[in-house]
N, C-alpha and C positions, 0 to 999 in steps of 0.2 A: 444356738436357738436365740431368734431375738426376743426383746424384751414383750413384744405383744404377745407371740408363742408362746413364751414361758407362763407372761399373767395367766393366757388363754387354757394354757396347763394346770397350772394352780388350780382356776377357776372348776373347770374340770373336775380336780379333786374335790373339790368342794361339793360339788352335787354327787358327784360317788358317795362321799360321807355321809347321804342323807341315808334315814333308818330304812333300814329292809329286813322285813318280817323273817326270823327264825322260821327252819323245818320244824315238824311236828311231830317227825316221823322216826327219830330217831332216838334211840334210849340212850341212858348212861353204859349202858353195856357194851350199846354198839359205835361208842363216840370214836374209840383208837383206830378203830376198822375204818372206817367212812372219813375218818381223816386221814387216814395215810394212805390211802386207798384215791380218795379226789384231790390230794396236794400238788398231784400234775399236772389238773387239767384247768378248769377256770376257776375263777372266785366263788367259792360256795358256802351257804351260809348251813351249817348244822347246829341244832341245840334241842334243848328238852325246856318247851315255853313253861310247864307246868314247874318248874324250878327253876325259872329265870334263868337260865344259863345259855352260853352261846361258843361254840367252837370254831376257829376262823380257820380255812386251807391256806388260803392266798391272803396275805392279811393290809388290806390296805387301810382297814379302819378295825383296828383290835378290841374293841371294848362295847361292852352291851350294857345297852342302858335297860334294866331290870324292871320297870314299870310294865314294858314294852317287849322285853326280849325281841330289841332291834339291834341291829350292829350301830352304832355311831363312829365318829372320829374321837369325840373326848368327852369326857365327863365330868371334868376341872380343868382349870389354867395351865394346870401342869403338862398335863396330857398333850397340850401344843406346844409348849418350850420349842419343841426343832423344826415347826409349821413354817413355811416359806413366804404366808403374806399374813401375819397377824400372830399372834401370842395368848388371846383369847379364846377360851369359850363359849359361843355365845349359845344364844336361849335354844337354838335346835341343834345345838352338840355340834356341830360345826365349828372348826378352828377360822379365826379369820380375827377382826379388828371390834373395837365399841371407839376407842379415840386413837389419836396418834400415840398417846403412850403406849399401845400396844404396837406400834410400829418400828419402836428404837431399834435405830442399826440394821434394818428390813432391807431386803436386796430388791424389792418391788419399787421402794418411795417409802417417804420418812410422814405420807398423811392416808389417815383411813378413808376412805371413798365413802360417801353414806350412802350411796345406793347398794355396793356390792359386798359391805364391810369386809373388805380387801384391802391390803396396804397397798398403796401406789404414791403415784404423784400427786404434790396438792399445788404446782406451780410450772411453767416452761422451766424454771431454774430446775428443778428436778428431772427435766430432760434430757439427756445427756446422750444416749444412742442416736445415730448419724441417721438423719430420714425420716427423725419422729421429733420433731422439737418441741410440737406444742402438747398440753396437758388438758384433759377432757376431765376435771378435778371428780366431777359427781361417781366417775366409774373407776377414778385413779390410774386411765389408762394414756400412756405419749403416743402419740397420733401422728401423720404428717398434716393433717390439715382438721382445720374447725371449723371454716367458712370456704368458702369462693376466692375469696383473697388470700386466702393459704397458698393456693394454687397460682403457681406463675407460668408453668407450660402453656403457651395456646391449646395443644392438643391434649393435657390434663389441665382444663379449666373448671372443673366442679369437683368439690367435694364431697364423698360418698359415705357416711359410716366410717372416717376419719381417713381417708386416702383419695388420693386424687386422681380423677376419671377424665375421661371426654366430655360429659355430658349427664346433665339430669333434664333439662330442659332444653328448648331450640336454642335460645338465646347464650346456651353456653357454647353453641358452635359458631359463634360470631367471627371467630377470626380462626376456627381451625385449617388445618389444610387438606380437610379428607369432606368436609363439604357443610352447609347451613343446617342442617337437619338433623334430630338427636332421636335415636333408637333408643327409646327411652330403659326399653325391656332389657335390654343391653349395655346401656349406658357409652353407647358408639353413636358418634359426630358420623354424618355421611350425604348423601346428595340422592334428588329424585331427576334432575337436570345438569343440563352444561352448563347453566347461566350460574348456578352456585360455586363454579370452578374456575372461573375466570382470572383470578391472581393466587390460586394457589400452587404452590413448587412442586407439589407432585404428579402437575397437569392437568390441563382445562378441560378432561371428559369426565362426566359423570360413568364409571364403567360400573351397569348395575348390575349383582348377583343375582338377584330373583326375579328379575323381569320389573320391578318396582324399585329395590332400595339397592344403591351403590355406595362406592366412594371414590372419591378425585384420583385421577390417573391419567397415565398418557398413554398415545398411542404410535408417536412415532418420536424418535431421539430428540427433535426440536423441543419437543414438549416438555423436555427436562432440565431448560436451559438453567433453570432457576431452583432445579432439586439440589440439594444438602448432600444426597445421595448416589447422586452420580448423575454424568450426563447420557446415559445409553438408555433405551426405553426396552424392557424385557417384557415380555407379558404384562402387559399394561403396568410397570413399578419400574419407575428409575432404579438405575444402576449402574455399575461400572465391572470389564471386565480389566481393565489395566490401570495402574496408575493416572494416566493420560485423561482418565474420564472424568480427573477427582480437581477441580479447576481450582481450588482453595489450598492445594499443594498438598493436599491430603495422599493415604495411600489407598490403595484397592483390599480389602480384604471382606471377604466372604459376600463377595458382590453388593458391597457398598463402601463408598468412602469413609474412611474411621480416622480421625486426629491422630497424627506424628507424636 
């Protein structure tokens, strides 16, 4: 699991942690029955509110805060010692972060995020997983991109919610090779014309899906002369079915040229 999975996991637990109301339906009598009895199936919360008290099946947050007979994550500092991004408790019983001292030695990043009071990263130095270098401090999360300039693919030229797309705008199809045009709802670079396709290597037809919106392709092998991909035209997408097709000494495999 990578590092954004895991925070996104974390996270996750975090909002599980928030308080959810005790049954009201069940007495002291009948607490051992109805807990041994629901420990197989999902998380379920039993207790008797008029005594504060709170019984857990599945126990991802053990501890009831009594005011409320709600289930919480913690009720002190302590209660988070083995919390995976923070060491604290904060004001709604959720384990997470108040500064980086709650952070020490945290497998997220060594700084609390003040927006998510989560441990993460408070620098690129803190970025260290392959494809995420940069750090988005406010959410403590490593990202592969934070601007536009993150982005060096022609064909991932916009940065989206910290990953690199085709497109958010026209203007990020500038130099793609699937056409001038950004599907915005989609975040796909593509074409309404031939004229958009005229120096791209995957072929100078605009070949459109819906009667309106395509992308760059060819239609006969010529038209590949300048794909990456191979030089045979299959169903309007460069390709190769032998070695032979792959003119940069590349080989054939899975009908496209792939680096030696």
């Amino acid at each position: 699991m990578n590092l954004r999975a895991s925070l996104a996991f974390v996270l996750l637990g975090a909002s599980i942690a928030a308080p959810v109301a005790c049954s009201t339906t069940v007495t002291p009598s009948d607490r051992a029955t109805q807990t041994s009895a629901s420990s197989s199936t999902s998380s379920q919360m039993f207790g008797d509110t008029s005594q504060d008290e709170c019984v857990v099946c599945s126990d991802p947050t053990p501890h009831c805060w009594h005011p409320t007979g709600a289930r919480v994550a913690c009720l002190s500092d302590t209660d988070c010692s083995t919390w995976k991004s923070g060491t604290k408790c904060l004001d709604d019983h959720s384990c997470g972060c108040a500064s980086a001292a709650d952070c020490s030695g945290d497998t997220f990043g060594p700084a609390c995020a003040p927006v998510t009071h989560q441990c993460g990263c408070g620098s690129d130095a803190d970025c260290t997983e392959k494809g995420f270098p940069y750090c988005a401090p406010s959410i403590g999360q490593c990202d592969e991109c934070l601007t536009n300039a993150d982005c060096k693919a022609p064909d991932l030229a916009a940065c989206n919610d910290g990953f690199c797309v085709p497109c958010n705008v026209d203007a990020d199809c500038a130099a793609s090779s699937y056409g001038r045009t950004c599907l915005s709802a989609q975040n796909l670079c593509g074409c309404h014309f031939d004229s958009e396709c005229t120096t791209s290597p995957r072929g100078p037809h605009c070949i459109l899906s819906d009667g309106v919106f395509g992308q760059c392709n060819c239609e006969i092998d010529a038209d590949c002369s300048k794909s990456p991909d191979g030089l045979r035209c299959f169903d309007h997408s460069c390709g190769c079915s032998v070695d032979a097709d792959c003119p940069q000494g590349d080989f054939c495999g899975e009908g496209s040229c792939q680096p030696k």
